[in-house]
C-alpha positions as CSV (number, residue, x, y, z in Angstrom):
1,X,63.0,-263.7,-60.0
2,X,61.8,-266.8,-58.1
3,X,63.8,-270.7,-58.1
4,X,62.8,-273.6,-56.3
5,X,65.8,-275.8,-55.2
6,X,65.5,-279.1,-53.9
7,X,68.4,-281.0,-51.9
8,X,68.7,-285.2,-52.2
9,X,70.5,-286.4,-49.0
10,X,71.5,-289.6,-49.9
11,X,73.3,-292.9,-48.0
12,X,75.6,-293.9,-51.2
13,X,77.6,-296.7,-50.7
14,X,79.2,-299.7,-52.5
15,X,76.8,-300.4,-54.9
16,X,76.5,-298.6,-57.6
17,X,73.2,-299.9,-59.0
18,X,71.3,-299.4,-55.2
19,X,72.6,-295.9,-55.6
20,X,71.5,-294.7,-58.6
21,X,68.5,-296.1,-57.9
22,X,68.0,-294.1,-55.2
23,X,69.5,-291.2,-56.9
24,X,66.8,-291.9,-59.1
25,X,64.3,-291.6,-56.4
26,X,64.6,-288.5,-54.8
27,X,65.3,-286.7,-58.2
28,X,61.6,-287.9,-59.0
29,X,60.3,-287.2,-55.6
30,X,61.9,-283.3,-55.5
31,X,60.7,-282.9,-58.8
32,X,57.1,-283.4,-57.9
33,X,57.5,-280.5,-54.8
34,X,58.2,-278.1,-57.4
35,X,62.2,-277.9,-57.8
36,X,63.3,-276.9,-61.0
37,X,67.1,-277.4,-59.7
38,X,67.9,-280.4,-57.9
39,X,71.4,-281.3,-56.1
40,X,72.5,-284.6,-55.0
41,X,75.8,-285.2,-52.7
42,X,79.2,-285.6,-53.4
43,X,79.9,-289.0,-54.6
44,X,76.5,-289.7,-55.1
45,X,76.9,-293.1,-57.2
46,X,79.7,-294.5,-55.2
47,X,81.4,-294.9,-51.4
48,X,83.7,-296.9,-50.7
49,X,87.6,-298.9,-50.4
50,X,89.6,-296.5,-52.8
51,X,90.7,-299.9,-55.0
52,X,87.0,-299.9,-55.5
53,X,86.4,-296.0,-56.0
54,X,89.1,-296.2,-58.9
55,X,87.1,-299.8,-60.2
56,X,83.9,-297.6,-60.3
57,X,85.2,-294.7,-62.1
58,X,83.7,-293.6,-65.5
59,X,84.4,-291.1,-68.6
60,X,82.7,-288.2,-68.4
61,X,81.3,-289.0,-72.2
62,X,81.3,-292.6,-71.5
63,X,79.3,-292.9,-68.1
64,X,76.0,-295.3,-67.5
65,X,75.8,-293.5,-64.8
66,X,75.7,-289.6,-66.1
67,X,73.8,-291.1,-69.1
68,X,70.8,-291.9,-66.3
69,X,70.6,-288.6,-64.9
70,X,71.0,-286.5,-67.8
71,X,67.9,-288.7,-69.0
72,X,65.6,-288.3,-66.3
73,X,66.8,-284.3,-66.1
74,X,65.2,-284.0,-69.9
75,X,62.2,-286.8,-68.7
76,X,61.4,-284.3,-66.1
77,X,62.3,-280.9,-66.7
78,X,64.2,-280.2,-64.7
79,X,68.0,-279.2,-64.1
80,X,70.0,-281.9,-62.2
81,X,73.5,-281.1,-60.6
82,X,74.6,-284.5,-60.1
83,X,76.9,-283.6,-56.8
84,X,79.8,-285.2,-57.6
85,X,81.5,-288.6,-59.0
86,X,84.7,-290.4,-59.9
87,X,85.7,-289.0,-63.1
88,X,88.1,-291.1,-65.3
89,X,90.3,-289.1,-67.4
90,X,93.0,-291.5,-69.1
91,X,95.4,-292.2,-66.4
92,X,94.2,-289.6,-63.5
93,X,90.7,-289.4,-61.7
94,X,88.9,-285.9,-60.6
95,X,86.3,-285.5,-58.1
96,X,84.0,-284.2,-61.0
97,X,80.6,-282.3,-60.2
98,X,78.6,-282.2,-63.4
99,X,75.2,-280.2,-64.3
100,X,72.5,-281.2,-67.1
101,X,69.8,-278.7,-68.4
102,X,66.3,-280.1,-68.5
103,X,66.8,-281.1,-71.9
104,X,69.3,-283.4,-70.7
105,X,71.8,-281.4,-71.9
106,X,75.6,-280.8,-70.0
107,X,75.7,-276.9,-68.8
108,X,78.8,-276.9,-66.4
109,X,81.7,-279.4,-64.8
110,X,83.4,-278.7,-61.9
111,X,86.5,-280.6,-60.6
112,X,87.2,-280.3,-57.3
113,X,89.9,-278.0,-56.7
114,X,90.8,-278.7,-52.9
115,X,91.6,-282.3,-51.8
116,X,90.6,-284.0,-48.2
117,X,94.1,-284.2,-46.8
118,X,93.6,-284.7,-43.3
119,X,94.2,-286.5,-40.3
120,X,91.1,-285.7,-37.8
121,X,92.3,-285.7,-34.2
122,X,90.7,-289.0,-32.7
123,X,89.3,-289.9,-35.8
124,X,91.1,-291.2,-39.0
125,X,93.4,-290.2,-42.0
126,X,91.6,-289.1,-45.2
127,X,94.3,-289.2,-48.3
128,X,92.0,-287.9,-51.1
129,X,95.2,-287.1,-52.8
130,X,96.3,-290.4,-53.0
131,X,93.4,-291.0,-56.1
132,X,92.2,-287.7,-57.1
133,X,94.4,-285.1,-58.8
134,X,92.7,-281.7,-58.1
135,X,90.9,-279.3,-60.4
136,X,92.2,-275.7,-61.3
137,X,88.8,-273.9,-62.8
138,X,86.3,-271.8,-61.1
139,X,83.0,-272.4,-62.8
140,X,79.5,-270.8,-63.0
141,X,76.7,-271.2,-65.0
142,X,73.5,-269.6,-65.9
143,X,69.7,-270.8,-64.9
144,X,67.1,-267.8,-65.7
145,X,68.4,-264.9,-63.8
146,X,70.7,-266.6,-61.5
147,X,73.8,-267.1,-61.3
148,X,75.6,-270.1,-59.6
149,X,79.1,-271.0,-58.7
150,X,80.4,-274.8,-57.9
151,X,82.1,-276.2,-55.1
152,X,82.1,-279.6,-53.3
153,X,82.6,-280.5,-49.8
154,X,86.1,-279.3,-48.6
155,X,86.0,-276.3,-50.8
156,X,84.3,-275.5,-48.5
157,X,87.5,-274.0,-45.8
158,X,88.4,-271.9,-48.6
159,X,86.7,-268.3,-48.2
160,X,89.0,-267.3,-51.4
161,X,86.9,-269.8,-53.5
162,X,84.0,-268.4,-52.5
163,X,84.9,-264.8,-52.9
164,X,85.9,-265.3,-56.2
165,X,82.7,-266.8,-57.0
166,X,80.7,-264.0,-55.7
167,X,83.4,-261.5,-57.7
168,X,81.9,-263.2,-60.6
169,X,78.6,-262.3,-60.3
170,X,78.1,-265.4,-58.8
171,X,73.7,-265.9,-56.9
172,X,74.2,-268.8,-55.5
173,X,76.7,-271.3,-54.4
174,X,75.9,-274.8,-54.7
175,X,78.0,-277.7,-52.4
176,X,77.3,-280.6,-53.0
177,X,79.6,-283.0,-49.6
178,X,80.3,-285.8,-48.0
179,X,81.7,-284.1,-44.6
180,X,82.8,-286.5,-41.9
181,X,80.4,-286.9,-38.7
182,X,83.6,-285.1,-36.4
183,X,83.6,-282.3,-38.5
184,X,80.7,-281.8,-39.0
185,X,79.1,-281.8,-35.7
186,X,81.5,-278.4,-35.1
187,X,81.8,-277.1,-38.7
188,X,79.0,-277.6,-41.2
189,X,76.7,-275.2,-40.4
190,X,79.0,-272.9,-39.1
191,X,81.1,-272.5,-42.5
192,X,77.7,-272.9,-44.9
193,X,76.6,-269.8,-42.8
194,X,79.9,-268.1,-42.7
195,X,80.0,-267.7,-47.0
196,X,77.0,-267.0,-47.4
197,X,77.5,-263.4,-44.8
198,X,80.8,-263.0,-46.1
199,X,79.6,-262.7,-49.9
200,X,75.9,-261.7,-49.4
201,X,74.7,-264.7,-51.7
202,X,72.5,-268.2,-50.8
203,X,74.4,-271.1,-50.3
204,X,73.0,-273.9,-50.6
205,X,74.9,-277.3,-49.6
206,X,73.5,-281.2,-49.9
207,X,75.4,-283.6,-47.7
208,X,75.7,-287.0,-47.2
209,X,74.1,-288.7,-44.4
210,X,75.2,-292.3,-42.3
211,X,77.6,-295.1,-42.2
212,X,79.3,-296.1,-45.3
213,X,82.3,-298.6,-46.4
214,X,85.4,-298.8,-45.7
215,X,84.5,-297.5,-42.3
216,X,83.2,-293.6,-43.3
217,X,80.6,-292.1,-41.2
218,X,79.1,-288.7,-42.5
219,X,77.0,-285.8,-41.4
220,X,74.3,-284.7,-43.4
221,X,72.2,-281.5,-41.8
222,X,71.5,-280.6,-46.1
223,X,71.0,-277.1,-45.9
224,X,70.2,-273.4,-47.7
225,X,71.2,-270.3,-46.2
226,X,69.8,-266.9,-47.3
227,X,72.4,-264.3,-48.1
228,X,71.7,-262.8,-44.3
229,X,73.1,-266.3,-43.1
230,X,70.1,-267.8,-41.6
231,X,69.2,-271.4,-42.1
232,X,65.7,-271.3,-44.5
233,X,65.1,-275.5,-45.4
234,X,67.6,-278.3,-43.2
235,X,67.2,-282.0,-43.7
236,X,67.4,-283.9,-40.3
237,X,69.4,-287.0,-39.9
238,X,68.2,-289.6,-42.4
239,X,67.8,-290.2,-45.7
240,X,65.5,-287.4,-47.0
241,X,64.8,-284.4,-49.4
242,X,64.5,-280.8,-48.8
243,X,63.4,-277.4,-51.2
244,X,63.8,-274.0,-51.0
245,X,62.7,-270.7,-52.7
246,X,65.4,-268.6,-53.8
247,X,64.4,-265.4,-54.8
248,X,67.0,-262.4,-56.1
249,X,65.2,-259.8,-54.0
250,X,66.2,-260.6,-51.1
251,X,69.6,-261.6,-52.6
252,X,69.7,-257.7,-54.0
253,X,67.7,-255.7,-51.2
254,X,70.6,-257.5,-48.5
255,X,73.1,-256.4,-50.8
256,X,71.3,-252.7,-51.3
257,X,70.6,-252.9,-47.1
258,X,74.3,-254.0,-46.5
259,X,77.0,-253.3,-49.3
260,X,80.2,-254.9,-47.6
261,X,81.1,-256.3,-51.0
262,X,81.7,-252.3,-52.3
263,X,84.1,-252.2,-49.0
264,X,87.0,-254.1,-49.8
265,X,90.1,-253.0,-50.4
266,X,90.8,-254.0,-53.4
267,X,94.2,-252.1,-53.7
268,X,95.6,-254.3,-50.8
269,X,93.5,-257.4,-51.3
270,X,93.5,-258.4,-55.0
């Protein structure tokens, strides 16, 4: 059992219409290599001032800018993770990752569960708590014979989240981020490749790339990593689009070769 997954890296910023446009774009573009999955970033149809992010938030049955994906996913054929976006929900507002069939069709939401409080040593202070209240359900969902689990960006710290996942069954684990250029530069690749060794399943992570407002500068380096942990497709810096085969052979013969998930101690660690 055989997927193509293609990764948008995107340069979203503070207008809307540019960035669905360029959404847009790549979707079209990874849909022509082949990908019958395709990811964009976290906050893929907005950056910027938080006054602005909560100006720019939509329903999640009343969004223009859902309502554009989910009709090029059915246009095309393909499934369409949309990465993530400000979702409106009465009075509060979730860091929502949302995936259509290719019939255009919702499948799975995911609202971020852990917020981007942090104060980076010679950097700057990140509140994400100040806008976004945080999520509280794991979610997978079904493409063919895989599996895949959600996550976004700073989910990313939390090996718990990602054990679960794989406790569920979970193939692959899909991030769509926005991580900061200091962190990045240190972290990124080491994490991406840490989850996938520790639960024997592909990761695969699209990221952010470049400058944005209020002053936000992020890292990109879009990647999939193979349940061994190596690096098979990276984006370099840029604005670009990658693919990947993901196959569950090797998912299954790693797991056959390697069986470290039947080792825990499940009577100490539950």
């Amino acid at each position: 059992m055989k997927i193509t997954i293609g990764l948008s890296q995107m340069n979203s910023r503070d207008n809307k219409q540019d960035n669905l446009l360029a959404a847009e774009k790549s979707i079209r573009e990874l849909a022509a290599k082949g990908a019958k999955l395709i990811m964009l970033p976290e906050h893929f149809n907005f950056i910027g001032p938080d006054s602005l992010r909560r100006e720019n938030a939509e329903p999640l049955n009343e969004s223009p800018s859902l309502d554009r994906i989910r009709t090029l996913a059915s246009q095309l054929k393909v499934h369409v993770h949309i990465g993530s976006y400000m979702e409106r929900d009465e009075k509060r507002f979730f860091n929502t990752g949302v995936v259509f069939d290719d019939n255009g069709e919702r499948i799975a939401r995911y609202r971020k569960i852990h917020l981007f409080d942090v104060e980076i040593p010679g950097g700057k202070s990140y509140r994400e708590s100040d806008i976004v209240s945080p999520g509280n359900e794991l979610v997978t969902f079904p493409i063919g014979g895989f599996l895949f689990g959600m996550a976004t960006c700073y989910d990313l710290r939390f090996p718990e989240l990602f054990r679960r996942l794989a406790e569920l069954g979970t193939d692959v684990i899909l991030l769509p981020a926005a991580f900061t250029l200091q962190t990045g530069r240190d972290h990124w690749e080491l994490l991406l490749r840490a989850r996938a060794v520790e639960n024997l399943c592909w990761v695969a992570a699209a990221g952010q790339w470049g400058p944005a407002p209020p002053n936000n500068l992020t890292y990109g380096r879009s990647m999939v990593v193979n349940p061994w942990g190596l690096v098979v497709s990276q984006a370099q810096d840029g604005v670009s689009t990658i693919t990947a085969e993901l196959d569950l052979e090797t998912l299954r013969a790693t797991r056959t070769r390697f069986p470290a998930l039947d080792h825990i101690r499940r009577d100490l660690f539950s």
